[in-house]
C-alpha atoms as a printed R data frame, in Angstrom:
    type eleno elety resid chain resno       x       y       z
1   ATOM     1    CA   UNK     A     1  92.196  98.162 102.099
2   ATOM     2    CA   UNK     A     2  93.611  99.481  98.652
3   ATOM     3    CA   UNK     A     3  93.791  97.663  95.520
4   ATOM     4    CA   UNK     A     4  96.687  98.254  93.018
5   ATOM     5    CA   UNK     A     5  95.885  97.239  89.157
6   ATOM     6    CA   UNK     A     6  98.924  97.117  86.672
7   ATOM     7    CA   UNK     A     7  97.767  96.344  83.179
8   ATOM     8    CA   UNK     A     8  99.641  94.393  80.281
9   ATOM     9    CA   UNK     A     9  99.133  91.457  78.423
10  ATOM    10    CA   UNK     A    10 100.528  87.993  79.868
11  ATOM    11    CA   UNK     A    11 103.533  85.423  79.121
12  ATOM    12    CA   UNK     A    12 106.694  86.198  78.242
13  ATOM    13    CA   UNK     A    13 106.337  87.144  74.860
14  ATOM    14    CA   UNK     A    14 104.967  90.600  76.246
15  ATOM    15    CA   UNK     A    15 107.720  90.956  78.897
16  ATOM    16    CA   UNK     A    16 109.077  94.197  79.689
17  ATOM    17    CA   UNK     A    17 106.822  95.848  76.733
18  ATOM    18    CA   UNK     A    18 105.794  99.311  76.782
19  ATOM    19    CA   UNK     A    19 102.050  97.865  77.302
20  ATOM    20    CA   UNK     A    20 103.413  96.156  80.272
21  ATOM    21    CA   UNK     A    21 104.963  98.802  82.153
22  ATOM    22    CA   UNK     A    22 101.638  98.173  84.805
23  ATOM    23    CA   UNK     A    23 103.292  94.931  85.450
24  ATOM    24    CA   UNK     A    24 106.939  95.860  85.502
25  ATOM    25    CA   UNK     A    25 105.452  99.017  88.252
26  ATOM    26    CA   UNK     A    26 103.610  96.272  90.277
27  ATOM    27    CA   UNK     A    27 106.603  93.728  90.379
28  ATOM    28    CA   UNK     A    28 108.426  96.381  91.919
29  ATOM    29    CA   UNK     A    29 106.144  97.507  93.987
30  ATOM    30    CA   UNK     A    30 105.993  93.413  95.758
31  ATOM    31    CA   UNK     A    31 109.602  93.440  95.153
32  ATOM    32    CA   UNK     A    32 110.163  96.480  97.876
33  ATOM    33    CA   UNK     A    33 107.878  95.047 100.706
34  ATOM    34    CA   UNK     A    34 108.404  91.444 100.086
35  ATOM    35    CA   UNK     A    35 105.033  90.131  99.289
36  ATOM    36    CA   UNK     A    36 104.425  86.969  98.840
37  ATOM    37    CA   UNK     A    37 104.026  84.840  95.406
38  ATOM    38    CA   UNK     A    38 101.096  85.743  93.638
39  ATOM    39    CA   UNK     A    39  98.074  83.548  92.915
40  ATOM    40    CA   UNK     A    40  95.883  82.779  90.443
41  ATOM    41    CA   UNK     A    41  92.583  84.021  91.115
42  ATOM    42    CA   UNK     A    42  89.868  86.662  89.118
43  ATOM    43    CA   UNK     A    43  91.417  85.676  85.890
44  ATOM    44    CA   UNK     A    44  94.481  87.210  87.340
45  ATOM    45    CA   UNK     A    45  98.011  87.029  89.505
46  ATOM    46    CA   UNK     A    46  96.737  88.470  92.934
47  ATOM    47    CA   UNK     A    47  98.637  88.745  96.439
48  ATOM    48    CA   UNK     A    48  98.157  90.807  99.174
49  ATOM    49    CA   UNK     A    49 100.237  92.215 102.188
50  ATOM    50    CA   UNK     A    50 100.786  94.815 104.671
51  ATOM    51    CA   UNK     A    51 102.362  98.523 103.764
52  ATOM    52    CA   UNK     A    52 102.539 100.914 106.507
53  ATOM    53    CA   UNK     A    53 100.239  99.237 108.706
54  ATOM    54    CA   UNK     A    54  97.094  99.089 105.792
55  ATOM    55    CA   UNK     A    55  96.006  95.958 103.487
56  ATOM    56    CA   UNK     A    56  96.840  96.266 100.159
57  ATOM    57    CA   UNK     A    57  95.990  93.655  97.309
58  ATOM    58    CA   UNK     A    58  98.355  93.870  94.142
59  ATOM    59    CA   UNK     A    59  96.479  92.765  90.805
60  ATOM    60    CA   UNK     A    60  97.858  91.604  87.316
61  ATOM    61    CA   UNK     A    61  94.700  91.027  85.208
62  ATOM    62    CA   UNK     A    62  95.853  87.928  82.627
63  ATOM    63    CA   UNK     A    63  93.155  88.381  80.023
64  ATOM    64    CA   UNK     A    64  95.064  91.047  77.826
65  ATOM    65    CA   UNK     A    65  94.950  93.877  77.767
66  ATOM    66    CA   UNK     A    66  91.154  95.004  76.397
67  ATOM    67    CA   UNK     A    67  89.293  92.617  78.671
68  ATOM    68    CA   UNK     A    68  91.311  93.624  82.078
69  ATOM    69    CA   UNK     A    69  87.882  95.028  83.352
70  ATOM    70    CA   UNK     A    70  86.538  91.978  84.483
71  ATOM    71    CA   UNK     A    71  89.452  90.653  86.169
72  ATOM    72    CA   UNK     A    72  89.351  93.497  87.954
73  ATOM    73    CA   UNK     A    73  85.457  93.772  88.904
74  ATOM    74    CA   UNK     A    74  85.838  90.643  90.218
75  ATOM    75    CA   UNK     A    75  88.472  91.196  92.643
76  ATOM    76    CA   UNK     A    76  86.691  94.262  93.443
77  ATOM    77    CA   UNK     A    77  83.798  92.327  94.325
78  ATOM    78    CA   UNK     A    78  85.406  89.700  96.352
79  ATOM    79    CA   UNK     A    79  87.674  92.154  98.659
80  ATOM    80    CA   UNK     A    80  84.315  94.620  98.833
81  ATOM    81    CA   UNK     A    81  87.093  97.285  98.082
82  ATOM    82    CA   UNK     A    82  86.205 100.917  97.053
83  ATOM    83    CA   UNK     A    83  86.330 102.621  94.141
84  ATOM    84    CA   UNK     A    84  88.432 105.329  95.639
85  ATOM    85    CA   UNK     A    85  90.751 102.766  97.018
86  ATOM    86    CA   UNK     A    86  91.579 101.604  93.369
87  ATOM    87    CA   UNK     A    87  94.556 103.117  91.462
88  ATOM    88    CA   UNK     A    88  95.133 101.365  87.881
89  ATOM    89    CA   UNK     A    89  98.539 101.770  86.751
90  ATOM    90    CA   UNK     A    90  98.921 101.816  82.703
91  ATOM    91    CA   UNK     A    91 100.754 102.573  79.539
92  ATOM    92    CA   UNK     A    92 100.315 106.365  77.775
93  ATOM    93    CA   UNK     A    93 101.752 106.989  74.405
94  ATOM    94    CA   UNK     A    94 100.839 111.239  74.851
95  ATOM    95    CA   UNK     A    95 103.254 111.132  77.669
96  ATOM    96    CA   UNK     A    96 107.210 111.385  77.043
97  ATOM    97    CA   UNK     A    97 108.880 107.991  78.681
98  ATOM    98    CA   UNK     A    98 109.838 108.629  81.924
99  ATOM    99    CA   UNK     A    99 106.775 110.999  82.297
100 ATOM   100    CA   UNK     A   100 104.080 109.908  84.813
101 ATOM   101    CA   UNK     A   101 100.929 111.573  85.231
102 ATOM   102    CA   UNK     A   102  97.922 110.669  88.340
103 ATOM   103    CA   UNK     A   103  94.316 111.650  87.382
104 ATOM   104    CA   UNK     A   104  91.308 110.979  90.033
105 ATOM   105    CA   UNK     A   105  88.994 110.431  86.968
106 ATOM   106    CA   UNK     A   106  88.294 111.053  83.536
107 ATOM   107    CA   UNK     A   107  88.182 109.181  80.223
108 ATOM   108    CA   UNK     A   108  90.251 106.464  78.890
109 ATOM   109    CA   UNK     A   109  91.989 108.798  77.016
110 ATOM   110    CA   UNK     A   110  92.099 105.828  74.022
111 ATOM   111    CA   UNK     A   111  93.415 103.303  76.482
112 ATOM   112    CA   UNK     A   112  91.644 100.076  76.395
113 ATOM   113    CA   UNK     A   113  92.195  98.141  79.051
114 ATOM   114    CA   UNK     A   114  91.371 101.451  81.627
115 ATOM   115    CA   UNK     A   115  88.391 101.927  79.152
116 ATOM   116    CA   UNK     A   116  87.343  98.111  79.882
117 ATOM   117    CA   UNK     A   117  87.826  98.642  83.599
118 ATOM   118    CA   UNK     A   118  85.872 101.868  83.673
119 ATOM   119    CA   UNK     A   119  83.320  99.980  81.617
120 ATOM   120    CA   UNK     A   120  83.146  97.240  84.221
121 ATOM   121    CA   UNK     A   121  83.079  98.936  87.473
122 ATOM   122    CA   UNK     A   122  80.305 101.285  85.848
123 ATOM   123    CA   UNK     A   123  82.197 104.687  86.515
124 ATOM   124    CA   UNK     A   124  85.080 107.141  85.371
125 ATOM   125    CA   UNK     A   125  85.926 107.852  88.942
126 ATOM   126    CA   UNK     A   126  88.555 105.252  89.381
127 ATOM   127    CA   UNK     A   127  92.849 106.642  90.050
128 ATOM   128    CA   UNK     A   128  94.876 106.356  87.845
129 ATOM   129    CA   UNK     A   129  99.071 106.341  86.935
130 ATOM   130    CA   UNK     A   130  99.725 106.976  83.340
131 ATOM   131    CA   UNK     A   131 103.587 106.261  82.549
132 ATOM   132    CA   UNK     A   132 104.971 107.417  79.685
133 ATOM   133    CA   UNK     A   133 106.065 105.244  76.835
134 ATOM   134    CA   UNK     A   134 106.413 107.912  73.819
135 ATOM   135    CA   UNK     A   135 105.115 107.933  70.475
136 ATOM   136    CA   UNK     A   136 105.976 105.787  67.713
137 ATOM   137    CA   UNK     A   137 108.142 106.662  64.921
138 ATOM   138    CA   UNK     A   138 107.491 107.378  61.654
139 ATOM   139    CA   UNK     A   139 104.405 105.255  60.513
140 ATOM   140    CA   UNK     A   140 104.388 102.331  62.468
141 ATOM   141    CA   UNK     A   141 101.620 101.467  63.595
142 ATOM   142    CA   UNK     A   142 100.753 101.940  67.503
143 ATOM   143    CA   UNK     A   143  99.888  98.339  68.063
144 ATOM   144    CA   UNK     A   144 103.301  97.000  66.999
145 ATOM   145    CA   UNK     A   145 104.876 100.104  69.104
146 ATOM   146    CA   UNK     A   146 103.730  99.229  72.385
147 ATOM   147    CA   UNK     A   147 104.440  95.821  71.891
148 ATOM   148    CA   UNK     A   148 108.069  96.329  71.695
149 ATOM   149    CA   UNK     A   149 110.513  96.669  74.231
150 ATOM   150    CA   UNK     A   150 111.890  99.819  75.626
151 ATOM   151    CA   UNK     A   151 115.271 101.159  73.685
152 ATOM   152    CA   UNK     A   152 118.438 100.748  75.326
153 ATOM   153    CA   UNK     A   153 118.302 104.511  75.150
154 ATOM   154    CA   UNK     A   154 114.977 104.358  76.822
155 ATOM   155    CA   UNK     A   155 116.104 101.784  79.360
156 ATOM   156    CA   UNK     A   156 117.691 103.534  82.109
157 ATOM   157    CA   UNK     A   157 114.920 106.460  82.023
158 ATOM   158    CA   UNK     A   158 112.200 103.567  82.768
159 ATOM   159    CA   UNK     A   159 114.425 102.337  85.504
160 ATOM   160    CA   UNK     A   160 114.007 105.108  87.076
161 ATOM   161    CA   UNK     A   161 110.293 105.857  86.188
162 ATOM   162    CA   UNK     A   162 109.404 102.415  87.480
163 ATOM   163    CA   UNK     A   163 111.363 103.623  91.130
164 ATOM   164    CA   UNK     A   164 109.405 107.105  91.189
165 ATOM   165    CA   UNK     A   165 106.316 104.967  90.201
166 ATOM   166    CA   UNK     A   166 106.481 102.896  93.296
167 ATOM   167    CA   UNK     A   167 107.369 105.968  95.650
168 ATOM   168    CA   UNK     A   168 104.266 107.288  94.512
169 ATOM   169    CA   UNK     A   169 101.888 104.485  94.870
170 ATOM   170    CA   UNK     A   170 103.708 103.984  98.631
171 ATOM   171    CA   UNK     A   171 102.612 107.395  99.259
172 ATOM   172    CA   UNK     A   172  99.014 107.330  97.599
173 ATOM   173    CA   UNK     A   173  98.550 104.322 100.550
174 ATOM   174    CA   UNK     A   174  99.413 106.330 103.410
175 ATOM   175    CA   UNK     A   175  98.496 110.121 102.404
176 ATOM   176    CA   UNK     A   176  96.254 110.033  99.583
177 ATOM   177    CA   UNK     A   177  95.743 111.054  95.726
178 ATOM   178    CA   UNK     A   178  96.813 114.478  95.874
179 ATOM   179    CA   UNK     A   179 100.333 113.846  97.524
180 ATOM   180    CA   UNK     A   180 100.910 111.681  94.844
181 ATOM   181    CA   UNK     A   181  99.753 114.088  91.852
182 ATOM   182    CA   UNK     A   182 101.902 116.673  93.450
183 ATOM   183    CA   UNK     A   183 105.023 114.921  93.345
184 ATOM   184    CA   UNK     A   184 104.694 112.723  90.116
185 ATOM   185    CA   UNK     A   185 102.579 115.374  87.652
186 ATOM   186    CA   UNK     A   186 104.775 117.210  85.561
187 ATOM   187    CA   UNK     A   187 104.955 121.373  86.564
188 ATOM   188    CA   UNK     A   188 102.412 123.422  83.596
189 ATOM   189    CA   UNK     A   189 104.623 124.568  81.038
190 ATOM   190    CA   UNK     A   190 104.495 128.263  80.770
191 ATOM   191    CA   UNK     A   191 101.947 129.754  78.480
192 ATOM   192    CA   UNK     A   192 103.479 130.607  75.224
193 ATOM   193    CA   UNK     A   193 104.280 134.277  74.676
194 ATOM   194    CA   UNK     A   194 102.176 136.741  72.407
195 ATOM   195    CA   UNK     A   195 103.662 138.270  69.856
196 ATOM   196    CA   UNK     A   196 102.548 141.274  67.807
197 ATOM   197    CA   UNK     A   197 101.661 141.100  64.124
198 ATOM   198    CA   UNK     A   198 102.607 143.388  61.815
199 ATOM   199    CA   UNK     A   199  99.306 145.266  62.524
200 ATOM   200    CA   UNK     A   200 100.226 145.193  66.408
201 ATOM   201    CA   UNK     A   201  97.463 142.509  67.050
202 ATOM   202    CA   UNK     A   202  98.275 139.900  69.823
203 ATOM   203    CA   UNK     A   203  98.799 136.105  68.917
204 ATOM   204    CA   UNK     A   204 100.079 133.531  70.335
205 ATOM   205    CA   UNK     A   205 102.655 131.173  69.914
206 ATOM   206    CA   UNK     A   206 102.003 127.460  69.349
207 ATOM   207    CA   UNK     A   207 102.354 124.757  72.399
208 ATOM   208    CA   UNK     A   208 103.840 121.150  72.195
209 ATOM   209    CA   UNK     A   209 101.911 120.561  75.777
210 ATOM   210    CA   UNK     A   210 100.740 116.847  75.794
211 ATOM   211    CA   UNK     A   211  97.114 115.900  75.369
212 ATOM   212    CA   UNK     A   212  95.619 116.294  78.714
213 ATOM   213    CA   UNK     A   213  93.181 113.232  80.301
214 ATOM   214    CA   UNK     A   214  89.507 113.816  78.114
215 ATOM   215    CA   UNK     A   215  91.000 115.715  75.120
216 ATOM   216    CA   UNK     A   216  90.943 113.676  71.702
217 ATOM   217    CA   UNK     A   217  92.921 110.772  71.597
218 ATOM   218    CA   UNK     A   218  95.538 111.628  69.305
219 ATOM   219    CA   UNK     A   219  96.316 107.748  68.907
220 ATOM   220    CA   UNK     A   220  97.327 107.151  65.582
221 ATOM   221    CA   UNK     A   221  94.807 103.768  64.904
222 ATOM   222    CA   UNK     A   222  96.211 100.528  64.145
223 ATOM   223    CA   UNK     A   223  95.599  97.075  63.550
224 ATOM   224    CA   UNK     A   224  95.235  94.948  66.579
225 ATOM   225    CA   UNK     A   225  95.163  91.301  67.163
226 ATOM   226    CA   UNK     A   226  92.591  89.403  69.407
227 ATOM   227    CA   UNK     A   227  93.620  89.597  72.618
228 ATOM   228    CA   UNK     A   228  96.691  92.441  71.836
229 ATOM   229    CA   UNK     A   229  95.746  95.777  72.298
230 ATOM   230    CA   UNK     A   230  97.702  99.223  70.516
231 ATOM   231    CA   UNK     A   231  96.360 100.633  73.807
């Protein structure tokens, strides 16, 4: 049995946010194998259904965003499910949009509803999807960023992010994690070139690589509501 998590915040104010891109992945996801209606149940939407030939329960925590962690404990509880048959799906503002990234374990990385599900299942070993939702301009603050909608710009990149996002999770349930990092992580960049100083010493050349899982969150901090997170 596997258990799919997409995180967001609920009603429709929050529809098709970059916060709720775990939702938009997860509709899609029940869209392509028909499952049925979901149900209220773990302080959540919850339905489950076959995909090639194993049980897998979809989950949309509705507590917001920070306090997703016990929804999800207690579905984990009730299904007896695994950690390693968990994969959260979530918002990342160090990844480009249209950029996905799949991570076995690690840190929250400053994302708080993966940092309340870590806190609630008691370990940092639990899958992950990070989809990119880019960085907010300017100064606005990251809590009013991710609670905006996607540009039209934007649009037709998450379109297809959101189809690669449910290839992925399709494969993770029939041939495992690494399949999926292999086809959704983006390639390593090259390593930037030396160059020589005017004393012929070596140095290297700066890199615009994205924070990797564990680094510093490089977050810019924000205001946030009860209940709203800026991620």
């Amino acid at each position: 049995m596997k258990l799919i998590v997409g995180l967001g915040n609920p009603g429709p104010r929050y529809d098709k946010t970059r916060h709720n891109i775990g939702f938009e992945i997860l509709n899609a996801f029940a869209d392509r194998h028909f499952f049925p209606a979901a149900k209220s149940r773990f302080d959540g939407l919850v339905t489950d259904h076959s995909v090639n030939g194993e049980k897998v329960v979809l989950l949309a925590p509705q507590t917001y965003m920070n306090a997703s962690g016990k929804s999800v404990r207690q579905c984990v509880d009730f299904y007896k499910i695994a950690h390693d048959d968990v994969l959260v799906v979530v918002d990342d503002m160090n990844l480009d949009v249209g950029r996905m990234r799949v991570r076995a374990s690690g840190s929250a990385g400053g994302q708080k509803g993966l940092a309340d599900t870590i806190r609630h299942l008691g370990t940092n070993k639990v899958s992950r999807l990070r989809v990119g939702v880019g960085r907010p301009p300017g100064r606005m603050a990251a809590s009013d960023y991710v609670l905006q909608r996607f540009t039209e710009t934007d649009r037709p990149l998450v379109d297809v992010c959101v189809q690669e996002a449910v290839d992925g999770l399709e494969i993770w349930i029939k041939d495992g994690l690494e399949k999926v990092m292999n086809l959704l992580n983006p390639s390593k960049e090259p390593k930037p070139k030396k160059q020589r100083n005017k004393k012929g010493n070596a140095q290297q050349s700066g890199s615009d690589e994205s924070p990797m899982e564990g680094d510093s969150p490089t977050t810019p901090s924000g205001r946030e509501s009860a209940g709203e997170s800026s991620n």
